[in-house]
N, C-alpha and C positions, 0 to 999 in steps of 0.2 A: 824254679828253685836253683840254689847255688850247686857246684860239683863236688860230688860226695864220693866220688872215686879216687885213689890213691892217682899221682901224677904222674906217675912212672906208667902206670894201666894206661891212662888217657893217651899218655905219649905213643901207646903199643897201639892201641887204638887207630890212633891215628894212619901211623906207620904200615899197619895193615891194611888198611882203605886204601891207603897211597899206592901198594906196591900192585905191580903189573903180573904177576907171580901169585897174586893169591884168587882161590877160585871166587866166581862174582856172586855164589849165596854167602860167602862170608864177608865180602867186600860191604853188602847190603846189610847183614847183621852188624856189621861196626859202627857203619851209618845207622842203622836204627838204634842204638845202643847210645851214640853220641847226640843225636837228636832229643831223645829221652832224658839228657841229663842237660840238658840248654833251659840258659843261659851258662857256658863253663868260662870259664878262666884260663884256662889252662889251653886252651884252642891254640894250636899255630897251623892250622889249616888254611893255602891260598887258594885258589882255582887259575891264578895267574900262568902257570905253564900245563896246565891239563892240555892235554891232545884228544886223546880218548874222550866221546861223546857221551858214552854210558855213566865213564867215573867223575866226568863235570859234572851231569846230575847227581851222583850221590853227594858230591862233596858241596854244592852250592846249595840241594838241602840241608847240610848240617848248619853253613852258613849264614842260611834264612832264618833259621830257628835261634839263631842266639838274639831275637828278637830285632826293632824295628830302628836297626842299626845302621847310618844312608851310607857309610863306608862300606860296608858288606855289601850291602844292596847295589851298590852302585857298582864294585869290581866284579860280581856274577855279571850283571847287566850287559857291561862291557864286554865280558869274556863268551856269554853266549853269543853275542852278538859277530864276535868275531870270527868264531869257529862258522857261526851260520854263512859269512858272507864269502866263505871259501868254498869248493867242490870236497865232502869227506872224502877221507880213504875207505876204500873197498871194506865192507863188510860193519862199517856204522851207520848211527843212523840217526837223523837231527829230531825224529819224535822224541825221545827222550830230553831234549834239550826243551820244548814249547813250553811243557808243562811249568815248567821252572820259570822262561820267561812271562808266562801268565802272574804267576805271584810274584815276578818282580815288579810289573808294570801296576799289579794291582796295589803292592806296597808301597811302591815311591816309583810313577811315572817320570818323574823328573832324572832316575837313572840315565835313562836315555838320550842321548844329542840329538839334532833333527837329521843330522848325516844319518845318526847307524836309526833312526825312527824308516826313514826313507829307503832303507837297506832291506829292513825287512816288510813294509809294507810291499816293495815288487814283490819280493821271495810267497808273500802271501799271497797275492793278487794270482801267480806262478798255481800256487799249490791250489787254492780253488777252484781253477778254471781248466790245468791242464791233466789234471789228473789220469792215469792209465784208464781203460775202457776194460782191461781184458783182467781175469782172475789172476790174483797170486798163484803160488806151486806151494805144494804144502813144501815145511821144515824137513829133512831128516830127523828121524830119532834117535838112532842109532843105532848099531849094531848089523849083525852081518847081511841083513833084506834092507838094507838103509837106503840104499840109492831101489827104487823097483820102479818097473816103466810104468810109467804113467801117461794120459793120452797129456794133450795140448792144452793148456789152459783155457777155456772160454770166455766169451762175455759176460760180464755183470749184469743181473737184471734188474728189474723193478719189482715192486713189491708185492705185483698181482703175478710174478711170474715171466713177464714179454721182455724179450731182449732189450737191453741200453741203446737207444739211439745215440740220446745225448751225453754232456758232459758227464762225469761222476761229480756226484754229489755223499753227503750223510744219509741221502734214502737208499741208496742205490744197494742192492744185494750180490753178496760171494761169498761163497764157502772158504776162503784164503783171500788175502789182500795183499795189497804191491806197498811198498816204501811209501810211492808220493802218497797209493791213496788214505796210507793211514794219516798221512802229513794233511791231508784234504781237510781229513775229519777234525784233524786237534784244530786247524786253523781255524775250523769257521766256529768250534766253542770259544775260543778265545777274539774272534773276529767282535762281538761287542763291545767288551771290552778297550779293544787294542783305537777303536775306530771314536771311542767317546774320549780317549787320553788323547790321540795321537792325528785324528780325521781330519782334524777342524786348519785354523791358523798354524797348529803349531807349537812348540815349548819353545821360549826364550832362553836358550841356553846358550853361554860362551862359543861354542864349535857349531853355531846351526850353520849352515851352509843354504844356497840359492838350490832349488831340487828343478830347473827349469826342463830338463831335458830328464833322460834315460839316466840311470846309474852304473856307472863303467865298470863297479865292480861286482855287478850282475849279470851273469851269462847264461842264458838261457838257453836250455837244450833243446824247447818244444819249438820244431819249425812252423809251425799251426798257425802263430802269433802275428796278427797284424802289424805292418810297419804303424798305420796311424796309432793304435793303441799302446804301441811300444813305445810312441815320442812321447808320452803321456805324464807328465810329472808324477810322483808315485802314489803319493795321496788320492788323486783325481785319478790313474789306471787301479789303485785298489777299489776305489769305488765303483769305477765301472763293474769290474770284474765280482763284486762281492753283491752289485743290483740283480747281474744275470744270476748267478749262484741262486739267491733268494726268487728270483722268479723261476726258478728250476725246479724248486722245493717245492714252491706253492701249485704248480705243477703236479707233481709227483705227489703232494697230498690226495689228489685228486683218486686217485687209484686206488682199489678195493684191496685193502692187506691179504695176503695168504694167510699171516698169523698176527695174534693180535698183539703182539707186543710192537708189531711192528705198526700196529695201527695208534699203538701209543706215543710210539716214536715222529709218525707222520704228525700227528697231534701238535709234540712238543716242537719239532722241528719248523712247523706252521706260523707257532707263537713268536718264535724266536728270527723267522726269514722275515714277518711282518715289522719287529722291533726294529730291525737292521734297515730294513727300508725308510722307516722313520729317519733316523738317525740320518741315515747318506740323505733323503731329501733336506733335512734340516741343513745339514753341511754344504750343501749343494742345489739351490731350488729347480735346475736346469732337471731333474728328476721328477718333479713331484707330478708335471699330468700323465710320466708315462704310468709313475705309480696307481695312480686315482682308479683308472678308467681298470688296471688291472683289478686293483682291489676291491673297486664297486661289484664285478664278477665274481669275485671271491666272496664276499659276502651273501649276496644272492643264493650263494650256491650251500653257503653253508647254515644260515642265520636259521632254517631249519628244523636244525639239525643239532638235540640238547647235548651233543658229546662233545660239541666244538665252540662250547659256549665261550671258555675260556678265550680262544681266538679272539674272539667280539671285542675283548677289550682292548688288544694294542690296534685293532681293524678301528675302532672308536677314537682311541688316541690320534691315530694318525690322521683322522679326518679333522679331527678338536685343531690340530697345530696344522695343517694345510690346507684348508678347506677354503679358507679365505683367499690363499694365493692363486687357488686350483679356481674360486670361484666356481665351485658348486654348493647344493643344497645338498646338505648333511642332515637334515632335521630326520628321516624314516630310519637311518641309520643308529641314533640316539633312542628316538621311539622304541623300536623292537628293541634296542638295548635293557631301558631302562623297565620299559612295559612286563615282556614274556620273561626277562631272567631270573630276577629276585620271586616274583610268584611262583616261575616254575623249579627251579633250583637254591630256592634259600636253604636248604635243609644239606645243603655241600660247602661243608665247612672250608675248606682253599678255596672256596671260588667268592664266598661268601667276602674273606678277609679281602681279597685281591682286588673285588668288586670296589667293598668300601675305600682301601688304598688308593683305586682310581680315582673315584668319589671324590675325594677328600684331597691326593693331588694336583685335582683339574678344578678345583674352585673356582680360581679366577679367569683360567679358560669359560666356562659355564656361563659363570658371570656375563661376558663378550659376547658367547656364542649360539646360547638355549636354555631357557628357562626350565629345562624338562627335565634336571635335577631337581630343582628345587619341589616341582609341581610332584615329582613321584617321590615325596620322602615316606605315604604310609606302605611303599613297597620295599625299598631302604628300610627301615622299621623291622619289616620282616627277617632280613640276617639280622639283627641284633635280638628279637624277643625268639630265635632258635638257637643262638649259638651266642648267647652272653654264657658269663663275663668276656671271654677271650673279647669280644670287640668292643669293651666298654670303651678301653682308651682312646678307639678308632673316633668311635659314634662322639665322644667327649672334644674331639677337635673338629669334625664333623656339622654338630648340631648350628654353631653361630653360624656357619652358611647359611642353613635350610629355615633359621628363625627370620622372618621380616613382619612387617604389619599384619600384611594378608594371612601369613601363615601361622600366628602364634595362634591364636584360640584353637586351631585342630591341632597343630603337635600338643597343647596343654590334654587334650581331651585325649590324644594317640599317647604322651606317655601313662596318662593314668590308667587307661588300657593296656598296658603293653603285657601282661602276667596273659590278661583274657584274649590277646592277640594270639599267645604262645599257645593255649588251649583251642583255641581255635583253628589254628597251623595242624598241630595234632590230630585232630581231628579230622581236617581236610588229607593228609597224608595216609590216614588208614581208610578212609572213603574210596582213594584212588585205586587202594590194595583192593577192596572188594571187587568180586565179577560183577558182571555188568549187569545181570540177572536183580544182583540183591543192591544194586543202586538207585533203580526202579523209582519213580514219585511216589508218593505214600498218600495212604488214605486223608484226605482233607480232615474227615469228619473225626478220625481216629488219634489222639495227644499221642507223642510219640515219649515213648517208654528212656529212651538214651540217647545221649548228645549224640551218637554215629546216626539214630533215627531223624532227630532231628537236623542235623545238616542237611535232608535230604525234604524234608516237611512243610509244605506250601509254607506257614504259621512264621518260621524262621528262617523260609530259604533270604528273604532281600535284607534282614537284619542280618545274617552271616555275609552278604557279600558286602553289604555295608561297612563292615570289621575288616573284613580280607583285600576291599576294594584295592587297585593300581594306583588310583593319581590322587590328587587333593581333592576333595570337595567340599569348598569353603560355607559349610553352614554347621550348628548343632547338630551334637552327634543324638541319633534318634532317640524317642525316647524306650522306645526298646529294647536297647541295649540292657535298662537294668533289668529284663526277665532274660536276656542273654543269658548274662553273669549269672544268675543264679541258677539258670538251664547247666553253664560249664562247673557249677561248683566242685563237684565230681571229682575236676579234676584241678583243682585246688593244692593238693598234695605230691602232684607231680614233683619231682627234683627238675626238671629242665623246668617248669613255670615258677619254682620256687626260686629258682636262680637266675631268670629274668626281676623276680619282683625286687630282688636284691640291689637290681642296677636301679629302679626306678629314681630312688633316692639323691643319689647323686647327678643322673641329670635335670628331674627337678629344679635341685637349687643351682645347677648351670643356667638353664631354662629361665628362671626370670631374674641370674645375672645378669645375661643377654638381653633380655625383654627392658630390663630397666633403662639399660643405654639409648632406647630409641620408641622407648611406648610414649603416645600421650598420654592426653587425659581420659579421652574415650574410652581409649584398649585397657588401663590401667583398673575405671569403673567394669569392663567388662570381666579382668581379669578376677576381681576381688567376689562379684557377684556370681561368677564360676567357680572358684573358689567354694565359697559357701555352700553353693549346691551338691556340685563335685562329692563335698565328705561325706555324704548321705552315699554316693554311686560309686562305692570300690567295689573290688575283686575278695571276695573273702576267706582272707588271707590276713590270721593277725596280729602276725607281724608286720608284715606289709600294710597295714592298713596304720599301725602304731607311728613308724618310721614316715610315712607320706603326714600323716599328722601332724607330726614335728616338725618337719621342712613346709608345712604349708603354713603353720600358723607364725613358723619366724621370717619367712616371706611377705604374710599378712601385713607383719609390724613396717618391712619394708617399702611395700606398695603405698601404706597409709604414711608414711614419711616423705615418702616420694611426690605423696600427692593429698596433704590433707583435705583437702572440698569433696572429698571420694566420699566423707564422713554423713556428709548432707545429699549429697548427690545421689547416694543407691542408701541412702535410712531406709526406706523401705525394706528392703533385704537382710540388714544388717536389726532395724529394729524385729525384724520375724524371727533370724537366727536367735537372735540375745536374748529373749523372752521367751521360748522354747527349752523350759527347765531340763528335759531329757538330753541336751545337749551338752550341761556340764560333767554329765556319767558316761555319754559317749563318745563326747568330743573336747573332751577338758582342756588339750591344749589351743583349739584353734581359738575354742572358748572365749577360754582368756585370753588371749591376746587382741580380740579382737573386744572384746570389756575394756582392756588398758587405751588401746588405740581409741576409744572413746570417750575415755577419761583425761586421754593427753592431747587430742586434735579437736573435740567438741569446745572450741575457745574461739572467741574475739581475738585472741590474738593471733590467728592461723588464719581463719578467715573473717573477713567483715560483715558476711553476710549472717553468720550466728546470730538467732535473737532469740529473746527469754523465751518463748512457747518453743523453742524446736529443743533448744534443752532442756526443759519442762517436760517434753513428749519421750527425750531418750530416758531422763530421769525417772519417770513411771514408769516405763518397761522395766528396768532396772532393778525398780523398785520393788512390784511385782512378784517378780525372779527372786529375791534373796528375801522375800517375805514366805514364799512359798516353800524357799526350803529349811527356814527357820519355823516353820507350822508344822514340816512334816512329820517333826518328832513324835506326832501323837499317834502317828502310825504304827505297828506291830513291827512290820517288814520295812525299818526303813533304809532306804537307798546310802551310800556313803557317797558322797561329793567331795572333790578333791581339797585340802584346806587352803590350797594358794588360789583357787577358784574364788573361794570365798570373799579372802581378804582382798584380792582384785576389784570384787563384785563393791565392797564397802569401800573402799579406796577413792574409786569413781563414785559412789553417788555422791564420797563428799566434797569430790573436787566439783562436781557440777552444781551442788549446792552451793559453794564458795560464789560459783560463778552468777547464781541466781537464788540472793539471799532469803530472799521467799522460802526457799524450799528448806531450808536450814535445820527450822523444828520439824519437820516431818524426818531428814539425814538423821539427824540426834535420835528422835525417838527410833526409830529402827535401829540403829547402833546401841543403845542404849539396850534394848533388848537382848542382844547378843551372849549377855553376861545368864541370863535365862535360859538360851540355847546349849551354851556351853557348859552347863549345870543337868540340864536333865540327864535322865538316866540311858534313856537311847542317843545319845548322843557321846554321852561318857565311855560308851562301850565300842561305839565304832570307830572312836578317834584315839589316838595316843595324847598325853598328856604334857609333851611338847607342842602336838599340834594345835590343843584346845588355849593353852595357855599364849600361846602365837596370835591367833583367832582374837583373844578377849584383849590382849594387849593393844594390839591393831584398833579394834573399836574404842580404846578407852581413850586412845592416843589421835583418833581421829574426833573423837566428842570433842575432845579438850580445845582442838585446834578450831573447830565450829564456832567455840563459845567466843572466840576472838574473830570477824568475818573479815576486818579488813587483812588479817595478820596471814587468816588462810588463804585471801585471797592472791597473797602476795607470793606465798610459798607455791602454791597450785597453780596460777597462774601466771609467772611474772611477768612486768611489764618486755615489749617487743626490746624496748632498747637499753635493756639488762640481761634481756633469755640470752645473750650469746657470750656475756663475763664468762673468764674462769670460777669467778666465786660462784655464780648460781648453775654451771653447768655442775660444781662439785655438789653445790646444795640439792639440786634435782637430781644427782648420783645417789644420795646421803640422806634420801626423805626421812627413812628411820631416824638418823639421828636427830632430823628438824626437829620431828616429831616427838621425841624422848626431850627435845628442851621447851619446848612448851609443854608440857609437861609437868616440869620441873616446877615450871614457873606456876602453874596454878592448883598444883599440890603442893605445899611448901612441907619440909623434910618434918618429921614428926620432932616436939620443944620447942617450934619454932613458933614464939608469939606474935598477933599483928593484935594491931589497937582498934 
């Protein structure tokens, strides 16, 4: 927001920050008060002659905040940099200063020249490798016991308690801390940072200078320091110094905590020495076997171990991007990755996301490296049917990896499962909770009473791991599965399965976006006859069941565009669906679409192979079908059928009548009927009197068009080298209105005499 404070205030503001005379919690309060009102105007704050270390921080955050401004950014940049490169005066202190240069580097790395980049890469290199051994003294407080004898400072120890042999590090423990070693700690948070802007080549900047040798305006106090390490250009001595650091840690991780915070900190600081190793071997390959051979250790020691799973992943990383140089075999590293993590910790929501991130940022690593992505997607699977939506988006960039030939028919069958997946995770989760007592096998001979019983019950034990399974297994999913489903019904109403079935939808129609790109013909007939099946085998659930409807039956339309011979190819499946009247009450939308798909692909002009008996045979099914529920009306209880069902159903027999003038009078008479059905009394009661009147229009308008075959033939069919005009794409837009002028034409308007 703009500055809402009087100018003269800001002025005072400022004046008071600046002055050396005023105590430093209101120095701090000006500063947060001026921060709060950034972006201002009224700013004439520099940092250019600040001395004092503390009040360059205040003032270079007010600085920062008037947003992402490369003038601002750039004179902080310079100004810390400069103060760093000198020895402070007594009694300051350059922690204050890091924090600051961390968000400049992270704002605009290009502040920096390679001189002062070179300046402070020794100064760091310095700070993590030399750091004191021995504890701080506490602060005085003040007043009259302020100075009290106290013994000697000790050694720092580790985090089981035994004295510091080595360097200090972020593990290392003390009741009080010295200058450098707080300098230790800020360096090596900001140490990833600083080493992905600044590690590599280099910034091309105007002032970069040749860093060949030592930097003369670094002087170092610690005599400890090798001469060879010292000649070290800075970049290549901070690397060094920042590999040992990290293998210090990884070290020190090893150690059993006194307390557990500190066993979080071993944890995070684990993750974080691993990345850093990455990074310097990338920069550096003359690193990567001493890393390998460490990190293979490291893993062994930990992969174990579910509290360090997180670890696993940059330990993963860094084999994916070196493993080729190092020339070792990475695949059991991968394995146990991909295998024990997601089974045993999907239900840990950060690990879950971080997992897929990797997932999802090593694609094309994977791709080069191990197929063993791809092959564990129904484990993958699992964080997303625990922890949807949050990783819809993840799973949504995700999936086109994990889809190829091999793997589409099981991801079709895993997302249509995925609700029953999450019920099933469930499940498994309060199983683990139970003693071991009540885990017991269960009587064979005994049906078990509840899905917890049945997890455990000879009947369902290998159709649950069949749902739960690790890797792919490219075949049909059992058919089992449907007394699964309705074994978890139960739990149908869960909010965590409800809000999985939520996703299903949307990756769906990802799903055979993706599938389209690259299916044949085969996979395409497979798809469509899975399909079919499939809408019999949901999760019930019905909303869920409504919404997969939708997306399956406008998918349908696409499949069969994709590949109209699909139409002849699985008739079989397709004439069982479409003549199974229960299926226009249950499945009205795939229904129809897949009636229209037979109405507009059952043509000579899609395929050559069409001859009059096979459209004669989808014809009588067809026929059948819309007889049978023109008859039902005599029934008591009768059924309601959707009215665009209907008209669909009438639409196609008379485009295939067109097609196979034979059939013509048999089209007419069943249409001609209509006007019968749309008259009764059970019929008048179930339907609204737009839809009935819709209904009779459609038939009257499809007779008319019959009584002319060349004319219908022409509109229903058109010939190959006219179907792609604009005018007959408009006309096959615009059937209604063909339709309405034939019509026209053989009702002529009421006065209207012929001879």
């Amino acid at each position: 927001m703009s500055c809402r404070l009087d100018g003269k205030f800001v002025e005072l503001l400022q004046k008071v920050l600046c002055s050396s005379k005023s105590p430093e919690q209101i120095q701090m309060l000006c500063a947060a008060i001026l921060r709060e009102m950034s972006p201002c105007n009224d700013l004439i704050l520099s940092c250019d002659e600040i001395q004092d270390a503390k009040l360059l921080s205040l003032v270079s955050s007010v600085l920062l905040a008037q947003g992402n401004k490369k003038a601002e950014l750039s004179a902080v940049g310079q100004r810390i940099v400069q103060v760093l490169e000198r020895r402070l005066p007594e009694g300051q202190s350059a922690r204050y200063l890091l924090p600051v240069l961390s968000n400049v580097i992270r704002l605009s790395p290009e502040s920096l020249t390679e001189e002062q980049t070179n300046v402070v890469s020794r100064k760091m290199a310095d700070w993590l490798r030399y750091a004191s051994i021995q504890q701080g003294v506490a602060q005085p407080s003040g007043g009259f016991f302020s100075y009290p004898r106290t013994k000697q400072p000790g050694p720092v120890t580790e985090v089981d308690g035994a004295i510091a042999t080595d360097f200090f590090t972020a593990l290392s423990v003390g009741q009080y801390h010295t200058e450098d070693q707080w300098l230790n700690v800020q360096a090596f948070s900001m140490l990833r940072n600083w080493l992905l802007c600044y590690g590599g080549k280099g910034l091309k900047t105007p002032n970069s200078g040749d860093d060949s040798g030592t930097d003369k305006s670094v002087t170092s106090t610690v005599s400890t320091t090798s001469t060879s390490n010292r000649l070290l250009p800075s970049k290549d001595y901070l690397r060094e110094k920042a590999f040992e650091y990290c293998q210090r840690l990884i070290e020190q991780s090893n150690r059993r905590p006194l307390k557990k915070d500190d066993g979080d900190l071993q944890k995070a600081c684990l993750i974080e020495a691993v990345t850093i190793m990455d990074i310097i071997c990338k920069q550096d390959c003359s690193y990567v076997c001493r890393a390998v051979s460490f990190l293979k250790i490291l893993h062994s020691r930990i992969c174990g171990d579910a509290t360090y799973a997180r670890a696993l992943l940059p330990i993963a990383q860094f084999f994916l991007n070196h493993s080729k140089t190092a020339t070792v075999d990475s695949e059991a590293i991968y394995k146990h990755l991909f295998t024990d993590i997601p089974a045993q910790l999907f239900h840990n929501p950060s690990l879950a996301f971080e997992f897929v991130q990797f997932c999802k940022e090593n694609r094309r690593l994977f791709t080069e490296a191990s197929s063993i992505c791809r092959q564990s997607f129904p484990n993958l699977f699992k964080f997303l049917a625990w922890n949807s939506p949050p990783l819809i988006s993840e799973f949504v960039d995700l999936l086109p990896f994990l889809l190829d030939a091999g793997t589409a028919i099981e991801i079709f069958h895993l997302l249509l499962d995925l609700p029953c997946l999450t019920a099933a995770l469930d499940i498994q989760l309060r199983s683990a909770a139970l003693p071991t007592s009540e885990r017991a096998a269960c009587d064979p001979a005994v049906m078990p009473a509840t899905c917890l019983e049945a997890f455990h019950h000879p009947l369902y034990k290998s159709v649950f791991q069949y749902l739960l399974r690790t890797n792919s297994v490219p075949e049909d999913a059992p058919e089992r599965l449907i007394e699964l489903r309705q074994l978890l019904g139960s739990l149908a109403s869960s909010p965590r399965v409800v809000q999985c079935a939520d996703t299903v939808p949307v990756l769906l129609e990802l799903f055979f976006g993706v599938v389209a790109e690259f299916a044949d013909e085969q996979l395409i007939n497979q798809l469509v006859v899975l399909l079919l099946q499939r809408s019999d085998q949901l999760y019930e659930i019905p909303a869920f069941r409504d919404e997969v409807y939708r997306v399956l039956s406008s998918q349908l339309v696409m499949l069969c565009k994709l590949c109209p011979a699909l139409i002849l190819e699985v008739s079989k499946e397709i004439l069982e669906f479409t003549g199974t009247v229960s299926n226009i009450q249950n499945k009205e939308p795939i229904f129809t679409h897949m009636v229209w798909a037979i109405g507009e692909y059952m043509s000579v002009s899609c395929d050559k192979r069409r001859t009059v008996e096979q459209i004669n045979r989808f014809f009588e099914t067809l026929e059948a079908t819309l007889f049978e529920i023109t008859q039902i009306q005599l029934l008591a209880s009768m059924p309601s059928y959707a009215p665009r069902a209907i008209s669909v159903l009438m639409a196609t027999l008379a485009k295939l009548a067109a097609r196979s003038q034979d059939l013509i009078p048999r089209a007419s008479v069943l249409l001609s009927k209509m006007r019968t059905f749309v008259q009764s009394p059970a019929i008048t009661s179930a339907y609204c009197k737009e839809d009935l009147e819709d209904i009779l229009t459609g038939a009257t308008e499809l007779t008319n068009l019959l009584k002319m075959p060349s004319v219908a033939q022409l509109v229903f069919t058109p010939p190959v080298d006219v179907a792609s005009t604009r005018f007959q794409r408009e006309v096959n837009e615009s059937l209604p209105f063909a339709l309405r002028i034939v019509t026209r034409l053989l009702e002529p308007a009421p006065g209207f005499v012929t001879d």
